[in-house]
N, C-alpha and C positions, 0 to 999 in steps of 0.2 A: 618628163616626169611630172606627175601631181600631187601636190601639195595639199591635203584640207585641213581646214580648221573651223572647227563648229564654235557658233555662237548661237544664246539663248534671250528667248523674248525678254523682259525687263519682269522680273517677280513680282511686282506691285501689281503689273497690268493684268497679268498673265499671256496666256495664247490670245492670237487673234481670232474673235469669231466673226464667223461670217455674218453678216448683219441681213436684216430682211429684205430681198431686192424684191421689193414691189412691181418695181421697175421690168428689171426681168420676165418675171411670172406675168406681165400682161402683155410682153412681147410673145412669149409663147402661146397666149393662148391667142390671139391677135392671126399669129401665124398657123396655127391648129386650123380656124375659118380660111385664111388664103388659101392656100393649101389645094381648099377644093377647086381653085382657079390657077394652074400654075405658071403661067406666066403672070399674073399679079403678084403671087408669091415672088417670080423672081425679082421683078423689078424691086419690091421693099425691099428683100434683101441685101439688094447689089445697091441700092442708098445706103442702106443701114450700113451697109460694109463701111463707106467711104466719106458717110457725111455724120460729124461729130458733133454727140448736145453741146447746147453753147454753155457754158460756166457762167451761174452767177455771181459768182464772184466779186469784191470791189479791185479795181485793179492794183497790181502786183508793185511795190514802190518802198523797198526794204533801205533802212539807213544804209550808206556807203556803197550804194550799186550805182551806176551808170545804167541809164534807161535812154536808148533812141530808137530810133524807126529809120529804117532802110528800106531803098526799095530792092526786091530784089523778082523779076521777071516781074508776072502780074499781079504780085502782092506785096502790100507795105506790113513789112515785118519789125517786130518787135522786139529789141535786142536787151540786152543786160547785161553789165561787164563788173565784174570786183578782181581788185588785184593788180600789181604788177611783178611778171617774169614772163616765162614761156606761156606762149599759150592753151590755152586745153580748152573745147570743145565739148558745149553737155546737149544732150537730147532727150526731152521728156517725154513721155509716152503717151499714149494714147487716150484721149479727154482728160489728162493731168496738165501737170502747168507749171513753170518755172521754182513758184513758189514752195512745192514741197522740198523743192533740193535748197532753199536755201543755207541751212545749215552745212550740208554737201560741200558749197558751193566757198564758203566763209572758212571751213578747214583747211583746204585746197590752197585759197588765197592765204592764207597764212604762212602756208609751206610755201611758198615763194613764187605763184605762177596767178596770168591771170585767168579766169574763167569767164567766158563769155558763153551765153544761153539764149537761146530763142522761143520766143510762142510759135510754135509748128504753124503754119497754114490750116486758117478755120479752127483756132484756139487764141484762148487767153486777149490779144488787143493786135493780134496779127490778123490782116483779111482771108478771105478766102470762105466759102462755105460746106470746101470739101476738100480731103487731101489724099495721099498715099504716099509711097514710098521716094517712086521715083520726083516728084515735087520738091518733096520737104528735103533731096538730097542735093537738089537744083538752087535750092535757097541756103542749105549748107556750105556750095563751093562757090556762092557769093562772098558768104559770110569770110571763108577761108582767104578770098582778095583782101578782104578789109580789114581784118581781124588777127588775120594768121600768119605763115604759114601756122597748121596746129601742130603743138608737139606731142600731144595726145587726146585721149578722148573715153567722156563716160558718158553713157546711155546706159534707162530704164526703156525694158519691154518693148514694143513698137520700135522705140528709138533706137534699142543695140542692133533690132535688121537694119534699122537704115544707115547706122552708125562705121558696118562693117560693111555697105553694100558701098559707102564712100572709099573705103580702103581698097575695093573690087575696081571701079572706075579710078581710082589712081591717087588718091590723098593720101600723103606719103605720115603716119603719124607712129611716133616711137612705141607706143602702149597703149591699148584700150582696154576701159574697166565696161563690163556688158552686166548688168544687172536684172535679176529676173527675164534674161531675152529667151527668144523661143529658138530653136536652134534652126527653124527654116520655115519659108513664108507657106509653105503649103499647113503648116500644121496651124497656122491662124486661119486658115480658109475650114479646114475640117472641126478645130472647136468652135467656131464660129457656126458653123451649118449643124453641128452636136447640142449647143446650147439652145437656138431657135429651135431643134427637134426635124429640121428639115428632111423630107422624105426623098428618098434617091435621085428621084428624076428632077427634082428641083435643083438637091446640090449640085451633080452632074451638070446642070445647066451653070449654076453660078460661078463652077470653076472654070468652065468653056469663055465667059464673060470675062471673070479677071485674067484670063491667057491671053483671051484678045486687049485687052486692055494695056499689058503691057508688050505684046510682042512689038518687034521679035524677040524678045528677052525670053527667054528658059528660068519660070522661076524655082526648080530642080538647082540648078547651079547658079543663076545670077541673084537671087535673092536669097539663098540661101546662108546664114553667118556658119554654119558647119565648115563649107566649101572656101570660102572666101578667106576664115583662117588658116584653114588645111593648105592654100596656094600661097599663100602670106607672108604665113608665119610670125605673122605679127605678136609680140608678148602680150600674151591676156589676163586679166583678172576678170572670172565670172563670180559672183557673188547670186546666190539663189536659196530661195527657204525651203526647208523640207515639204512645208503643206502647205506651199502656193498654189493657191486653188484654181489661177489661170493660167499659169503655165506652169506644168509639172516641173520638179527640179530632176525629173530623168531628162528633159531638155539638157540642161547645163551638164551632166554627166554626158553626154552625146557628147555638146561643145569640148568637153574635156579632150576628146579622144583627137581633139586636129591637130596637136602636135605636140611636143615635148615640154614650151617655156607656155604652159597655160597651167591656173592655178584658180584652184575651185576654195572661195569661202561657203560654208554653208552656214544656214542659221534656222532656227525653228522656233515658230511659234510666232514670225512678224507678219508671212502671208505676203502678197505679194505688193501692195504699195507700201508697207509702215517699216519694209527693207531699206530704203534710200534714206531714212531719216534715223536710225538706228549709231550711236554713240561708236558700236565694235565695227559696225558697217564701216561707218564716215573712220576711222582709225587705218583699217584694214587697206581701202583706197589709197589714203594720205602718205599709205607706208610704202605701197607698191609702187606708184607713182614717183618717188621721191628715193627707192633703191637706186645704186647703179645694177644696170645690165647686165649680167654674169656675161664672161666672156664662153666661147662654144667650147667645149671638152675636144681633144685633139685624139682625132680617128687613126686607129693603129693603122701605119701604111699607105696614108694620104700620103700624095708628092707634094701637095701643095705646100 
């Protein structure tokens, strides 16, 4: 069964608008010129896919957190830990950074657990100058020797594929909260190729590229967070905004549908970053996380 409950942007602020992506608009037209060359075209693309602008940011270094570096395979990663209890597990998403969960991060540890967070590979003060899925999931079941076992886990966007692609390979965690996530890796490869405007014979190539890239993996079913719930059945809380402009919340209505103890917050009007740092957000987690378990209703006619 699913549960929703809407929340609304903050009245002061109002809705989120989408701001000028400058940025954007001279990638497309960048890619308009390639284009006429399509293997140049691919190749930007298939960087672009995988290699993240660096943040200038000053680094990350909030009162009362634990900040080390680990190594984990070929990268020295950057860790952050508040709190003592159980552990929980956060994953940031894609060119973001530990730092906007901090509030996230400080509720959490209040209610009694601790929360340890990383710079993903090729972010924040973690090496690396490129990442993906399978990487940042390699540095995650480091983290889990050191850190864990985890007793749950909350991921933004990027982070909730990779979050629930950990629970696919076998990290045993009670609850995951998936924020703003996309319900399967192929639909980041198609708004990705929608956004640059890329013309058929290019996409077609770029998806051939990340198949090879990670075969023998099926990312139909191994990257997918749809699939990986649906065989799981792990208890979710997805939280997603009506008019997140990068990933639809028909997403999260998908994820709804993998099994019975998944529970949809919605909210309108944050868009898809200003969701994780939201007051009803960070509430809504804290509560889920911190319920007990419902036990399973009793099937007429089971022997067991």
């Amino acid at each position: 069964m699913t549960k929703t409950q809407t929340t609304s942007a903050d009245p002061r602020t109002g809705p989120q608008k989408p701001p000028q992506n400058y940025y954007g608009r001279a990638l497309q037209a960048a890619f308009a010129v390639a284009q006429l060359v399509p293997p140049l075209a691919l190749r930007l693309a298939y960087r672009l896919f995988y290699v993240p602008r660096k943040s200038h940011r000053p680094p990350f270094a909030p009162p009362g957190f634990e900040k080390t570096f680990v190594r984990a395979g070929d990268y020295s990663i950057c860790v952050y830990a508040i709190g003592e209890g159980k552990p929980v597990l956060l994953i940031h998403g894609w060119e973001l950074g530990v730092y906007r969960f901090e509030a996230l991060m400080r509720e959490i540890a209040k209610a009694g657990f601790r929360v340890v967070a990383f710079d993903i590979p090729g972010h924040g003060e973690s090496t690396g100058k490129q990442s993906d899925i399978v990487e940042i999931c390699k540095v995650a079941c480091e983290l889990d020797k050191s850190f864990g076992p985890f007793f749950a886990g909350v991921a933004h966007s990027y982070g909730g594929l990779c979050l629930a692609n950990l629970l696919r390979i076998g990290l045993k965690m009670q609850k995951v909260m998936l924020l703003a996530t996309p319900a399967t890796y192929e639909s980041i490869i198609d708004r990705f190729g929608e956004f640059l405007h890329l013309r058929p014979r290019v996409m077609a190539s770029l998806r051939d590229a990340v198949n090879q890239r990670y075969a023998p993996h099926r990312l139909e079913e191994d990257f997918s967070a749809l699939e990986t719930l649906r065989k799981t059945k792990t208890p979710a809380l997805l939280v997603h905004d009506e008019t997140d402009p990068v990933v639809p919340f028909a997403d999260a209505s998908t994820l709804a549908q993998a099994h019975e103890d998944v529970r949809i917050v919605s909210t309108n009007g944050l868009g898809h970053n200003r969701i994780v740092a939201s007051p009803e957000v960070i509430s809504s987690c804290v509560e889920f996380l911190t319920a007990e378990r419902r036990a399973p209703e009793a099937v007429a006619g089971d022997a067991r």
